[in-house]
C-alpha positions as CSV (number, residue, x, y, z in Angstrom):
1,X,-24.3,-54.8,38.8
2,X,-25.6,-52.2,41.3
3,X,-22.7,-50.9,43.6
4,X,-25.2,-51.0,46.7
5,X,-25.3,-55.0,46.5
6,X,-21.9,-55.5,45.4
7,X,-20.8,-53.4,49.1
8,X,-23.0,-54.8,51.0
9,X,-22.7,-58.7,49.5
10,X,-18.5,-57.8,50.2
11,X,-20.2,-56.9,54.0
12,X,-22.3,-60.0,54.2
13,X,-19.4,-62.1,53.7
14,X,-16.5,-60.2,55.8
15,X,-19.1,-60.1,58.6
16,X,-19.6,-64.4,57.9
17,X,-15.8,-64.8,58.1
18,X,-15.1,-63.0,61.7
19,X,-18.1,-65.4,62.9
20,X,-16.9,-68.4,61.8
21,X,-13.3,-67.2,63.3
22,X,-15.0,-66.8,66.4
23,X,-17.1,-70.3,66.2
24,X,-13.5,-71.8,65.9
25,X,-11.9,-70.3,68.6
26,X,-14.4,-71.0,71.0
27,X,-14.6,-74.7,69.9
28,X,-13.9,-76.6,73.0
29,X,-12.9,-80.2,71.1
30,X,-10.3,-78.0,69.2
31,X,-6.8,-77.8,70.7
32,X,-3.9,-75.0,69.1
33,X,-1.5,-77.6,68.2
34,X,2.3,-75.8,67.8
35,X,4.9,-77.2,65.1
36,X,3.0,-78.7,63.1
37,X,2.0,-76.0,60.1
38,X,3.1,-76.3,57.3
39,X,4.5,-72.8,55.6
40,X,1.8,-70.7,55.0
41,X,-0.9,-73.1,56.2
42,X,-0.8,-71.7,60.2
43,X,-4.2,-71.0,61.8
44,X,-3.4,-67.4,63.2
45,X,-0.8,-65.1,65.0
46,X,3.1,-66.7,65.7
47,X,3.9,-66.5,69.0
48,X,6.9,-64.1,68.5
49,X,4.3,-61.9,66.8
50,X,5.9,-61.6,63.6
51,X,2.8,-61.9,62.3
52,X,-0.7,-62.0,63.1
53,X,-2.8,-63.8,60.7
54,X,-3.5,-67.5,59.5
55,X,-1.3,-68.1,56.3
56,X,1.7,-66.7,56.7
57,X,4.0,-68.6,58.3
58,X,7.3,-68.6,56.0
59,X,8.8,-72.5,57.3
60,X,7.2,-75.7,58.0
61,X,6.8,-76.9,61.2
62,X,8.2,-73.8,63.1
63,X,7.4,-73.6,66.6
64,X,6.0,-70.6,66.7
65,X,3.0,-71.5,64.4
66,X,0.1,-73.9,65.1
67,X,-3.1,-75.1,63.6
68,X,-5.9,-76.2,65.5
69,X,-6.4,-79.8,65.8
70,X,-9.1,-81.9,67.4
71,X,-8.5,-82.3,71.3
72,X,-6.0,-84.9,72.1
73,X,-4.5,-85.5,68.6
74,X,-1.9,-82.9,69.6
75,X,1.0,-85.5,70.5
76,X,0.5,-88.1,68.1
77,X,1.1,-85.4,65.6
78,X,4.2,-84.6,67.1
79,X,3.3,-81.2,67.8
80,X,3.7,-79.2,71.3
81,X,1.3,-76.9,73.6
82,X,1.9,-73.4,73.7
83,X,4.4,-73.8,77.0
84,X,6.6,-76.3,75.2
85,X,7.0,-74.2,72.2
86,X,7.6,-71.0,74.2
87,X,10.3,-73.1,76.2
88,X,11.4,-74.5,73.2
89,X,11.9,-70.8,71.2
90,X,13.5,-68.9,74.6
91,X,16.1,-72.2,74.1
Protein backbone atom coordinates (compact mmCIF):
# COMPACT_ATOMS: atom_id res chain seq x y z
CA UNK A 1 0.00 0.00 0.00
CA UNK A 2 1.37 3.51 -0.58
CA UNK A 3 2.59 5.14 2.80
CA UNK A 4 1.05 8.57 1.69
CA UNK A 5 -2.62 7.03 2.00
CA UNK A 6 -2.04 4.83 4.76
CA UNK A 7 -0.87 8.50 6.89
CA UNK A 8 -3.24 10.36 5.74
CA UNK A 9 -6.35 7.53 5.98
CA UNK A 10 -4.73 7.17 9.96
CA UNK A 11 -5.34 11.36 9.69
CA UNK A 12 -8.78 11.12 8.30
CA UNK A 13 -9.90 8.97 10.96
CA UNK A 14 -8.02 10.57 14.23
CA UNK A 15 -9.34 13.98 12.85
CA UNK A 16 -13.26 12.00 12.66
CA UNK A 17 -12.81 10.82 16.24
CA UNK A 18 -12.01 14.43 18.06
CA UNK A 19 -15.26 15.57 16.05
CA UNK A 20 -17.44 13.18 17.11
CA UNK A 21 -15.91 13.73 20.82
CA UNK A 22 -16.84 17.13 20.38
CA UNK A 23 -20.56 16.39 18.79
CA UNK A 24 -21.00 14.53 22.15
CA UNK A 25 -19.97 16.85 24.46
CA UNK A 26 -21.89 19.60 23.15
CA UNK A 27 -25.10 17.34 22.98
CA UNK A 28 -27.51 19.18 25.02
CA UNK A 29 -30.10 15.87 25.69
CA UNK A 30 -26.89 14.26 27.09
CA UNK A 31 -26.28 14.52 30.84
CA UNK A 32 -22.58 13.16 32.53
CA UNK A 33 -24.10 10.74 34.78
CA UNK A 34 -21.46 9.81 37.82
CA UNK A 35 -21.39 6.11 39.37
CA UNK A 36 -22.67 4.42 37.07
CA UNK A 37 -19.52 3.09 34.70
CA UNK A 38 -18.67 0.13 34.70
CA UNK A 39 -14.68 -0.56 34.92
CA UNK A 40 -13.16 0.43 31.97
CA UNK A 41 -16.37 1.58 30.26
CA UNK A 42 -16.19 5.53 31.68
CA UNK A 43 -16.84 8.25 29.11
CA UNK A 44 -13.66 10.55 29.93
CA UNK A 45 -11.45 12.11 32.65
CA UNK A 46 -12.26 10.96 36.69
CA UNK A 47 -12.83 13.66 38.72
CA UNK A 48 -9.71 13.10 40.94
CA UNK A 49 -7.84 13.24 37.64
CA UNK A 50 -6.25 9.98 37.90
CA UNK A 51 -6.89 9.73 34.56
CA UNK A 52 -8.00 11.47 31.67
CA UNK A 53 -9.51 9.38 29.09
CA UNK A 54 -12.74 7.24 28.37
CA UNK A 55 -11.86 3.50 29.26
CA UNK A 56 -9.97 3.41 32.04
CA UNK A 57 -11.60 3.45 35.04
CA UNK A 58 -10.23 0.40 37.20
CA UNK A 59 -13.83 -0.35 39.45
CA UNK A 60 -17.37 -0.38 38.66
CA UNK A 61 -19.53 2.23 39.65
CA UNK A 62 -16.85 4.48 41.23
CA UNK A 63 -17.82 7.98 41.85
CA UNK A 64 -15.45 9.48 40.21
CA UNK A 65 -16.32 8.10 36.73
CA UNK A 66 -19.43 8.82 34.56
CA UNK A 67 -20.91 8.04 31.30
CA UNK A 68 -23.11 10.25 29.51
CA UNK A 69 -26.63 9.33 29.64
CA UNK A 70 -29.75 10.85 28.03
CA UNK A 71 -31.01 13.95 30.05
CA UNK A 72 -33.12 12.98 32.94
CA UNK A 73 -32.34 9.23 33.12
CA UNK A 74 -29.57 10.14 35.55
CA UNK A 75 -31.52 9.12 38.89
CA UNK A 76 -33.33 6.28 37.81
CA UNK A 77 -30.03 4.80 37.13
CA UNK A 78 -28.97 5.48 40.46
CA UNK A 79 -26.25 7.57 39.43
CA UNK A 80 -25.31 11.25 40.86
CA UNK A 81 -24.36 14.88 39.24
CA UNK A 82 -21.01 15.95 39.45
CA UNK A 83 -21.76 17.93 43.00
CA UNK A 84 -23.02 14.83 44.62
CA UNK A 85 -20.07 12.75 43.59
CA UNK A 86 -17.56 15.48 44.54
CA UNK A 87 -19.50 15.67 48.01
CA UNK A 88 -19.60 12.17 48.10
CA UNK A 89 -15.55 11.60 47.35
CA UNK A 90 -14.35 14.72 49.86
CA UNK A 91 -16.59 12.37 52.45
Amino acid sequence: MNHRLIVSSALASVLSLGIAGQAAAQDKSKEKCYGIAKAGQNDCASLSKTHSCAGQSKMDMSAEDWKYVAKGTCKSLKGMTEQEAMAKSKS
